[in-house]
Structures are given as structure tokens and as C-alpha cells.
C-alpha positions as CSV (number, residue, x, y, z in Angstrom):
1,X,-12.5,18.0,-0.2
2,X,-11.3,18.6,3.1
3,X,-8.3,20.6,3.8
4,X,-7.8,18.7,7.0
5,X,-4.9,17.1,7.7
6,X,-3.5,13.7,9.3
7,X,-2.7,13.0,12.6
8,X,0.8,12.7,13.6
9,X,-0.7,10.7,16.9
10,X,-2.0,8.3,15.0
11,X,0.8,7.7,12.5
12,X,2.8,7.2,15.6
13,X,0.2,4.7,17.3
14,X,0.1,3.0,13.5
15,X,3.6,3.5,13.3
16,X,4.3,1.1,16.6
17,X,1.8,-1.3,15.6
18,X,3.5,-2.3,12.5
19,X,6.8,-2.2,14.1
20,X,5.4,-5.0,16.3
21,X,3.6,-6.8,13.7
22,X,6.6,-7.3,11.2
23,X,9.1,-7.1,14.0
24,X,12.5,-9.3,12.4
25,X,10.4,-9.3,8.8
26,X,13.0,-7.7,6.3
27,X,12.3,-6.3,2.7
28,X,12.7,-9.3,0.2
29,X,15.9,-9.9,-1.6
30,X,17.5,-7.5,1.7
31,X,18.2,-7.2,4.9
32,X,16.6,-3.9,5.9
33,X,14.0,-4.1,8.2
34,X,10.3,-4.6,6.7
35,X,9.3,-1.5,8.9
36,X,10.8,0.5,6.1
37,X,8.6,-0.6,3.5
38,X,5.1,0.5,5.5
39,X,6.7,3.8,6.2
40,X,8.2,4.7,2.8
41,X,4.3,3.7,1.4
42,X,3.2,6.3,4.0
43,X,5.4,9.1,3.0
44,X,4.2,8.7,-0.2
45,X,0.5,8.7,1.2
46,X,1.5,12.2,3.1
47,X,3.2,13.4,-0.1
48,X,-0.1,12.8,-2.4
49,X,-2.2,14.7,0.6
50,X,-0.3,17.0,0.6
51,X,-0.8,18.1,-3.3
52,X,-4.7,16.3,-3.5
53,X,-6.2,17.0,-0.3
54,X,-8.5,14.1,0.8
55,X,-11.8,13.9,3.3
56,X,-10.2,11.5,5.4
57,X,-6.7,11.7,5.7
58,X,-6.1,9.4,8.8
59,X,-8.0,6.5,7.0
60,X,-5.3,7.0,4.3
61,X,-2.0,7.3,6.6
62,X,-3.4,4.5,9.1
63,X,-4.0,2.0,6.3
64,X,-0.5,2.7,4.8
65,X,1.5,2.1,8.1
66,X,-1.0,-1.0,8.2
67,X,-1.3,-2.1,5.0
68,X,0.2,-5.4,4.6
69,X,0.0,-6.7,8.7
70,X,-3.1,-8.9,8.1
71,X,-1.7,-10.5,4.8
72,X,1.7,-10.7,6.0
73,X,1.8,-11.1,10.1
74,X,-0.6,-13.2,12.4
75,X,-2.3,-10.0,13.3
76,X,-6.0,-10.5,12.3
77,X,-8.3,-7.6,10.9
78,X,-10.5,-7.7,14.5
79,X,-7.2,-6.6,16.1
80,X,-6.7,-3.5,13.3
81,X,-10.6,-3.0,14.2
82,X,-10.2,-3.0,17.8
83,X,-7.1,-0.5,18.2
84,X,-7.8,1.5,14.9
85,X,-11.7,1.2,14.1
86,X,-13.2,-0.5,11.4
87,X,-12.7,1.5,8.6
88,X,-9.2,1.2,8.8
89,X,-9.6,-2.6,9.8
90,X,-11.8,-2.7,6.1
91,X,-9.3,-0.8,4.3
92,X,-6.4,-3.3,5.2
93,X,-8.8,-6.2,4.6
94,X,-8.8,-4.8,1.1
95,X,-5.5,-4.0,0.7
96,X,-5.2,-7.7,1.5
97,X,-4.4,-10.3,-1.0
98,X,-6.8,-13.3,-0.3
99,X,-4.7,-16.4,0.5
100,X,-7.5,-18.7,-0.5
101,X,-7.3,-17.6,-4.0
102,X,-4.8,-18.7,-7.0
103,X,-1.9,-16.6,-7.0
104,X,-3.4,-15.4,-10.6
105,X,-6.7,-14.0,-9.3
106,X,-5.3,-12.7,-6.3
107,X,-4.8,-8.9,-7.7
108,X,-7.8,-9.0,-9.4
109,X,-9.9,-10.0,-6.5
110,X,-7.9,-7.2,-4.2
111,X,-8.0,-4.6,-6.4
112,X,-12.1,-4.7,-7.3
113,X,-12.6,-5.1,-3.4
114,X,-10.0,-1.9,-3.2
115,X,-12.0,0.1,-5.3
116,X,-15.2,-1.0,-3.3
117,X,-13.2,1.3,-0.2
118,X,-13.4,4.9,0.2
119,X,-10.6,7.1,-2.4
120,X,-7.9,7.6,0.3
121,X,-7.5,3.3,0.4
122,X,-6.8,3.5,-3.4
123,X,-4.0,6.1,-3.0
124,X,-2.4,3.5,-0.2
125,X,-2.2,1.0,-3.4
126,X,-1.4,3.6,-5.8
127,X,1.7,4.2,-3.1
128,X,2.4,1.0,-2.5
129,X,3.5,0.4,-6.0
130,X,5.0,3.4,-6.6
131,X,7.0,1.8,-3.5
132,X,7.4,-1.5,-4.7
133,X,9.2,-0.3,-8.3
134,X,12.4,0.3,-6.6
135,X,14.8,-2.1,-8.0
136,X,14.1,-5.7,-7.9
137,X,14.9,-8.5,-5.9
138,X,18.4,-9.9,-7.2
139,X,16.6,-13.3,-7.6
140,X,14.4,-12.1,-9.8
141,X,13.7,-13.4,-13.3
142,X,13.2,-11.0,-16.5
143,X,9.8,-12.8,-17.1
144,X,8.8,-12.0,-13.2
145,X,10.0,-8.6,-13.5
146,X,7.9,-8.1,-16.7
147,X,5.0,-9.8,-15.4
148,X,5.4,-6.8,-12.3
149,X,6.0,-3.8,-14.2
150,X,2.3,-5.3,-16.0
151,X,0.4,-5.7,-13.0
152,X,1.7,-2.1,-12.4
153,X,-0.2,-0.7,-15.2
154,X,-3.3,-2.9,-14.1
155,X,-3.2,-1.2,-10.9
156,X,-2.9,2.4,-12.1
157,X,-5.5,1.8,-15.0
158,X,-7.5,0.6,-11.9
159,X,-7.2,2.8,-9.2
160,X,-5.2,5.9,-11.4
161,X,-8.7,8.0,-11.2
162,X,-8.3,8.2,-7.6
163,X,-4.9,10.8,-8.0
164,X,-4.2,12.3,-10.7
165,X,-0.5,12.8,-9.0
166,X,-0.6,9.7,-7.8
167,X,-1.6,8.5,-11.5
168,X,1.3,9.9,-13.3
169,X,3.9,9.5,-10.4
170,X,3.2,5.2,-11.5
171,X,3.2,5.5,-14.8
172,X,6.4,6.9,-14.8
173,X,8.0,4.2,-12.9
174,X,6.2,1.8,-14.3
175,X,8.2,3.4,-17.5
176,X,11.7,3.3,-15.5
177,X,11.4,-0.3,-14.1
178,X,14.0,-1.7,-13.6
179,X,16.0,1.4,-13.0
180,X,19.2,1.0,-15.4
């Protein structure tokens, strides 16, 4: 592994994208601007780097900044190519859920074409979770909650071999969720 580290130009150049993209986008179930999701998903990417040192750090910060603007904005993946390269353009791509499948098969499909992507895309999912077990939308139902906190151990028994750190950090929310 390499003991280089990420860019902070790039995070920055990531960082502005996404702000554009999912400009007036909010978190679901609040109203705090979306832009804090990609960048709480990326302080977990630095964290993990910072304790399991990757080969290609700036594939792993880029994607998290970018993670969800081709599933979730009109930005398409030949723009994320064009600005960022097509690495990082692949690594969203698989990050992305594929809106031609049933909802069902949607994870499934995403993860298996996750694990096709270099380690430092997996930690972005890994992240993203960990992320995404904060507490739940208010609307939520106990069944969709459930059905979350199992997907979450689908992920981690998918991906978990990529971080140790980033293993065990999920499994323990996954044990928490929903915070009491």
C-alpha cells in the first residue's frame, strides 16, 4: 500500500461539483442541504485512509464527494469522466443504483458491479452506510427500517474485506440502528 495521501485540490474541485449538482437537494426527512451527506461520506473516506492506507487515495475521496450525482442529479457519468477521469467516472457509475432495475435487485446489481471497482470504491459504500445509519427519516416504518439495518449487513458481508476498520465501524451501527 501506498502511504500517499489525498489531494486537498481535488476534494475541493469534487467538493464544488457536488455543490452544483445537488444544489437545493436536502437530506430526506430534513431540511439540511444534501451537500452534507457527500461530505460527511468523505470524512469518513479520509478517516479510514487515514488508519488503512490505500494505493489510490484521490479515486477514494473523489468518488465520495461524487458518489451519488449521476443516480441522483442530471449530471451524467461523461461529465464525472470529462472533469474527473474515468476512473472516478466508473467508480460513481458503480456506486450507482441502476434505475432500470426493480427496486429489489437494485443493491444486488450495484454492489457486485462495486466489487468489480478497485478497493478504495468499496470503502466509499462501506462509508456511505456508515453515513446513512444516522437516525431515520421520521416517516419511516419499522418494517423499512428493518429491511435497512439488513441490507446493511449485506453490504458489509459484501464489501467488509475491503477495511477491516471500515468493517467493524458498520457492524457496529448496524447493531445501534436506530439509535435509542
Amino acid at each position: 500500500m501506498s502511504s500517499r495521501t489525498w489531494s486537498p485540490d481535488l476534494y475541493h474541485r469534487a467538493a464544488h461539483f457536488a455543490a452544483r449538482a445537488h444544489h437545493g437537494q436536502t437530506i430526506p426527512g430534513s431540511d439540511l442541504p444534501y451537500l452534507l451527506h457527500v461530505t460527511q461520506v468523505a470524512a469518513e473516506v479520509i478517516g479510514a485512509l487515514a488508519v488503512e492506507p490505500a494505493d489510490r487515495p484521490d479515486l477514494a475521496v473523489a468518488c465520495a464527494l461524487l458518489h451519488d450525482v449521476v443516480e441522483d442529479t442530471p449530471v451524467t457519468a461523461a461529465e464525472v469522466a470529462a472533469e474527473f477521469g474515468p476512473d472516478v467516472a466508473a467508480g460513481v457509475l458503480a456506486l450507482s443504483k441502476r434505475p432500470d432495475l426493480p427496486k429489489d435487485q437494485a443493491m444486488a446489481d450495484s454492489l457486485q458491479r462495486i466489487r468489480a471497482q478497485p478497493r478504495e470504491v468499496w470503502l466509499v459504500k462501506l462509508c456511505d452506510r456508515i453515513v446513512n445509519l444516522g437516525p431515520p427519516p421520521h416517516y419511516w416504518k419499522p418494517a423499512k427500517i428493518a429491511a435497512y439495518r439488513e441490507e446493511a449487513g449485506r453490504i458489509a458481508d459484501a464489501l467488509g474485506e475491503a477495511s477491516p476498520h471500515l468493517d467493524a465501524r458498520l457492524r457496529d451501527k448496524i447493531a445501534r440502528y436506530p439509535p435509542t
